[in-house]
BAMI-916093 format. One line per field, with one value per residue: chain; residue number from 1; x, y, z of N, C-alpha, C, O in turn. Coordinates in nm, 3 decimals, padded with zeros to 5 digits, always signed. Layout:
mol: c(A, ...) $
seq: c(NUM, ...) $
nu: c(X, ...) $
nv: c(Y, ...) $
nw: c(Z, ...) $
cau: c(X, ...) $
cav: c(Y, ...) $
caw: c(Z, ...) $
cu: c(X, ...) $
cv: c(Y, ...) $
cw: c(Z, ...) $
ou: c(X, ...) $
ov: c(Y, ...) $
ow: c(Z, ...) $
# end
This chain:
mol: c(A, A, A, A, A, A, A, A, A, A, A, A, A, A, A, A, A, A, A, A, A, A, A, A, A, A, A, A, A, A, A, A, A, A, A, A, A, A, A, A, A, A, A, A, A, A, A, A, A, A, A, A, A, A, A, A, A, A, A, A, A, A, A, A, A, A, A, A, A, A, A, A, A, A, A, A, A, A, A, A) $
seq: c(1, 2, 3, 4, 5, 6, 7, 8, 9, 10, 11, 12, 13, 14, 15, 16, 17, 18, 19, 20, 21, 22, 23, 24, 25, 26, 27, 28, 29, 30, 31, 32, 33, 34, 35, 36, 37, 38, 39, 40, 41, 42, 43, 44, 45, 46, 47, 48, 49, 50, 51, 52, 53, 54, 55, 56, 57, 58, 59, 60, 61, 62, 63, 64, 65, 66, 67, 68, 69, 70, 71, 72, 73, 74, 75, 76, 77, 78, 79, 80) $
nu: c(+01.309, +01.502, +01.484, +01.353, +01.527, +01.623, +01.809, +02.058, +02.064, +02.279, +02.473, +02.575, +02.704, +02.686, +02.432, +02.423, +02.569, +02.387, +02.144, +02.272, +02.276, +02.024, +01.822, +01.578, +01.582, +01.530, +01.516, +01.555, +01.342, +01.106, +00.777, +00.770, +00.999, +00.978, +00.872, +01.117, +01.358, +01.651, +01.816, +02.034, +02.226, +02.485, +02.617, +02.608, +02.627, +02.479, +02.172, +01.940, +01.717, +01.665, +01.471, +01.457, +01.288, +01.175, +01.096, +01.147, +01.115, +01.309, +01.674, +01.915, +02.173, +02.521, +02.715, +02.944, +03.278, +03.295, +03.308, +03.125, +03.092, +03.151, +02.919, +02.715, +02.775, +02.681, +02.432, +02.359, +02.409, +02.223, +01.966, +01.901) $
nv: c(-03.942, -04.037, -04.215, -04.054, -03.833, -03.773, -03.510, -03.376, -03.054, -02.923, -03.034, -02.942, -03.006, -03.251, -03.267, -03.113, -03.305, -03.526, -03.435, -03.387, -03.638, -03.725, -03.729, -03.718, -03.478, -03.362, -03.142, -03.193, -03.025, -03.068, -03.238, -03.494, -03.604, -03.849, -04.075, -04.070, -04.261, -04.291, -04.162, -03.892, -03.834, -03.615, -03.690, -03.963, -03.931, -03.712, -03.621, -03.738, -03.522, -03.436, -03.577, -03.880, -04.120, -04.121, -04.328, -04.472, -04.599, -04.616, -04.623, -04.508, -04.315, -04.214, -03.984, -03.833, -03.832, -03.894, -03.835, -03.636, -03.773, -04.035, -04.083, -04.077, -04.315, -04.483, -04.453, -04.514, -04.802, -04.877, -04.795, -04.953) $
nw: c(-07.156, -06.857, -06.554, -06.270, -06.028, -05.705, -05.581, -05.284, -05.290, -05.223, -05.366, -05.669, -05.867, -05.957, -06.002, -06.285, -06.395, -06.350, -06.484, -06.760, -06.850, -06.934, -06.733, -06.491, -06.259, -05.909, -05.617, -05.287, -05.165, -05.323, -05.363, -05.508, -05.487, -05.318, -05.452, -05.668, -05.861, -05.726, -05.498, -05.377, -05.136, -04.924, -04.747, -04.497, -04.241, -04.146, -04.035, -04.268, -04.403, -04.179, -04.018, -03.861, -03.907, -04.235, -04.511, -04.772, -05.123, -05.299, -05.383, -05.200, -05.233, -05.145, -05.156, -05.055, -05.115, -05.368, -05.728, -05.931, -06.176, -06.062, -05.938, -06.114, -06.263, -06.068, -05.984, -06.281, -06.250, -06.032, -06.104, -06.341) $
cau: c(+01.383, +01.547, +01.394, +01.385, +01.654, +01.621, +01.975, +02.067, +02.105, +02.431, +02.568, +02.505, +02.757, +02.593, +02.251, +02.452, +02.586, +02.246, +02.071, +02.293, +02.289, +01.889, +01.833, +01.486, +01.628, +01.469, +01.565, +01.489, +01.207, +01.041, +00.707, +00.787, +01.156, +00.965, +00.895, +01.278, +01.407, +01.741, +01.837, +02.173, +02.317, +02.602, +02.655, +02.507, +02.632, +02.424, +02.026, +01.857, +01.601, +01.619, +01.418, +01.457, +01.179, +01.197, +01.037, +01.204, +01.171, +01.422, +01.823, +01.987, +02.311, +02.576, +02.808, +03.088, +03.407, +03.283, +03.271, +03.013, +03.025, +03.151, +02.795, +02.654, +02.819, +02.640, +02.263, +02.328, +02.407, +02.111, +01.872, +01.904) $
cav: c(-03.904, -04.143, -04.193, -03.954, -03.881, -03.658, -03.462, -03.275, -02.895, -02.866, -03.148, -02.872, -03.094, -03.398, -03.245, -03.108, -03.437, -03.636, -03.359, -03.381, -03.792, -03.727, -03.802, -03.616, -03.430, -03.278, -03.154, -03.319, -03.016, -03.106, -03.320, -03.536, -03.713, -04.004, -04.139, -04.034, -04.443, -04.278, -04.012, -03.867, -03.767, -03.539, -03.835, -04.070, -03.905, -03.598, -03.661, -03.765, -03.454, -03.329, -03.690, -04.029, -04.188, -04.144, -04.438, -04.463, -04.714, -04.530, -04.654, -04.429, -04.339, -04.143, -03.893, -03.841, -03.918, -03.973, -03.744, -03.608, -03.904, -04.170, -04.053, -04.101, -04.479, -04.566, -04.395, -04.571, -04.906, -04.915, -04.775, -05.020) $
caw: c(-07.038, -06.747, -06.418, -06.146, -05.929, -05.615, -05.530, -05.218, -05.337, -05.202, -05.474, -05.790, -05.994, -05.940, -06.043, -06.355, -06.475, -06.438, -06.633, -06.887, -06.893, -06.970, -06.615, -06.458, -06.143, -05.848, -05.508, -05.174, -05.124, -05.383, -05.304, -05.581, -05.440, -05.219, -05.604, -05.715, -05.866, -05.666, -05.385, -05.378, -05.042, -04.931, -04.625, -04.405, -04.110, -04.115, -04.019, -04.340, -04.431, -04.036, -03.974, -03.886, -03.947, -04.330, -04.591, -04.926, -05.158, -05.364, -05.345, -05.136, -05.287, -05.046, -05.247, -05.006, -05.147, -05.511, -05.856, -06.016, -06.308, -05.974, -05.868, -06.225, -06.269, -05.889, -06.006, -06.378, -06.226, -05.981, -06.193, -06.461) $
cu: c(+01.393, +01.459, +01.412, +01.433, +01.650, +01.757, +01.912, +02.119, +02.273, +02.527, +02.569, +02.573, +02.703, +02.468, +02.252, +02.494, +02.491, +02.177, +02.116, +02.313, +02.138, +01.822, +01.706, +01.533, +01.543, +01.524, +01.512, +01.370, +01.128, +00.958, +00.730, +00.928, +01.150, +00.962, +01.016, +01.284, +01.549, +01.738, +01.975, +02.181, +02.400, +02.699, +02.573, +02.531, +02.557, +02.258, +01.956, +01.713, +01.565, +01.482, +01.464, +01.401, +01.148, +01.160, +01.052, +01.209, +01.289, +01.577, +01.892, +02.121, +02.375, +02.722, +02.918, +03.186, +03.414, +03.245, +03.190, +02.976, +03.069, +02.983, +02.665, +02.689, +02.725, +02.513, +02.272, +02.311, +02.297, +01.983, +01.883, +01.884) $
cv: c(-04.024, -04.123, -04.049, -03.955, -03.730, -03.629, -03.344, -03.135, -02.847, -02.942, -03.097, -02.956, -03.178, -03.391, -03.201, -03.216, -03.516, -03.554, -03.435, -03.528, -03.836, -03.755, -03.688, -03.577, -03.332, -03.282, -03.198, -03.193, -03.025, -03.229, -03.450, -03.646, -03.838, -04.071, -04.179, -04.227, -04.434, -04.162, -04.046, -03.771, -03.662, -03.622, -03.846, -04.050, -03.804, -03.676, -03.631, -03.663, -03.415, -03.430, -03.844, -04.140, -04.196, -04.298, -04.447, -04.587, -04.731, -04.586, -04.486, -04.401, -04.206, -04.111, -03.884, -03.887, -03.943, -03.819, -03.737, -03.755, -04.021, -04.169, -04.119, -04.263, -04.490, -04.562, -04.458, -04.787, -04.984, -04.900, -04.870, -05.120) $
cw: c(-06.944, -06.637, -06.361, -06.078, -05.825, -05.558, -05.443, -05.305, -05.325, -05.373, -05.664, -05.877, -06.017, -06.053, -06.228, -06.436, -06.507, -06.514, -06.758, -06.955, -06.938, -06.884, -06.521, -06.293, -06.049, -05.690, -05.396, -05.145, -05.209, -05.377, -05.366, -05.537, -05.352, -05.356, -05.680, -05.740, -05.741, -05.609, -05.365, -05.244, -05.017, -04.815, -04.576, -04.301, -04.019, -04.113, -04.180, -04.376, -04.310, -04.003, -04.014, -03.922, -04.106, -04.445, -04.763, -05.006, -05.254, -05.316, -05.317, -05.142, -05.158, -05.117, -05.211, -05.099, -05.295, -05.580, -05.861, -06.113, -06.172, -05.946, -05.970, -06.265, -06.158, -05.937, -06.157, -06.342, -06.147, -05.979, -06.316, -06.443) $
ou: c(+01.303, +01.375, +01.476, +01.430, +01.670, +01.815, +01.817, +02.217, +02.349, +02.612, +02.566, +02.508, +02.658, +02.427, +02.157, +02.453, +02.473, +02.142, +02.053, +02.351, +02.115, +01.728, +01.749, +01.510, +01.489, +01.565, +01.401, +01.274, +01.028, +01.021, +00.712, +00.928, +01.242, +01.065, +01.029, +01.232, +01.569, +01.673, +02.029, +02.148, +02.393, +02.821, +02.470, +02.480, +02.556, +02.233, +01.923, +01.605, +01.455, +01.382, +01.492, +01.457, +01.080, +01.249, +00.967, +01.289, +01.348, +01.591, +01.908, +02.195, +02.301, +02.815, +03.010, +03.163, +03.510, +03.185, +03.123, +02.871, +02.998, +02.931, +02.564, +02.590, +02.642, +02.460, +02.153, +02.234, +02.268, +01.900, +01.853, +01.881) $
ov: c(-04.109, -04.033, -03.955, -04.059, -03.614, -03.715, -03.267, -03.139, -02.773, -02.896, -03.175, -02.989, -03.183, -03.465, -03.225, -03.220, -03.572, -03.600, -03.509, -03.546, -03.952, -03.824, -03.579, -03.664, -03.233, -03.385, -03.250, -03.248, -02.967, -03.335, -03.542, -03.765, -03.910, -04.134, -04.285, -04.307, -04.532, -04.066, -04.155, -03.653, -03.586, -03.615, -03.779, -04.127, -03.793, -03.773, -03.517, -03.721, -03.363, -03.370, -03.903, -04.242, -04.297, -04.381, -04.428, -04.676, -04.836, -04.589, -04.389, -04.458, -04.129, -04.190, -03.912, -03.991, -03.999, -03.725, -03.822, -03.819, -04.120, -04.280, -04.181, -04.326, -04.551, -04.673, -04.465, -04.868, -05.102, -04.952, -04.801, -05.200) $
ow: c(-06.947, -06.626, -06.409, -06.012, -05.863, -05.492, -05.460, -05.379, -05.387, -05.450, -05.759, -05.977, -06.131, -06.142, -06.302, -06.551, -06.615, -06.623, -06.833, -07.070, -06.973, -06.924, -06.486, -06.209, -06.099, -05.638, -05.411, -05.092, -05.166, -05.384, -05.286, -05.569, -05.316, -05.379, -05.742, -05.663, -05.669, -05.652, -05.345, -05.246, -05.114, -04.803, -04.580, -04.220, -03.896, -04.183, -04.211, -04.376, -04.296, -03.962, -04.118, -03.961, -04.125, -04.426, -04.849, -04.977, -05.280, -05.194, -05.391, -05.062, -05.097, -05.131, -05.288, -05.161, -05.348, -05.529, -05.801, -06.119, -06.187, -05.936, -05.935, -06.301, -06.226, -05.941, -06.189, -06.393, -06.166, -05.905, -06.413, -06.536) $
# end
């Protein structure tokens, strides 16, 4: 299996495509998503997990505007 990749809940396609790219998925309440290699957004305009203060060493990908597989190219390219 691929890294770990923490997706907002709202993004169910998203979470469906990295599954099925072998891709270990979990949602942001899950204790487990500060680890995630990537975190998938829904935007960067809304408060980040309802805090600012936040410490990720995780690439912070931001979904807006992009497919399910645009989403999957962004989380294959910066995972690798």
């Amino acid at each position: 299996m691929k890294e770990t990749i923490a997706v907002e809940e709202e993004l169910s396609s998203v979470v469906n495509v990295l599954e099925n790219a072998g891709y270990h998925v979990v949602g942001m309440d899950d204790p487990g998503w500060k680890d995630a290699a990537a975190v998938v957004i829904s935007g960067v305009d809304r408060d980040f997990m309802d805090a600012q203060n936040i410490s990720t060493r995780a690439s912070v990908i931001d979904a807006s505007g992009l497919t399910a597989e645009q989403v999957l190219k962004v989380v294959e390219d910066r995972t690798s």
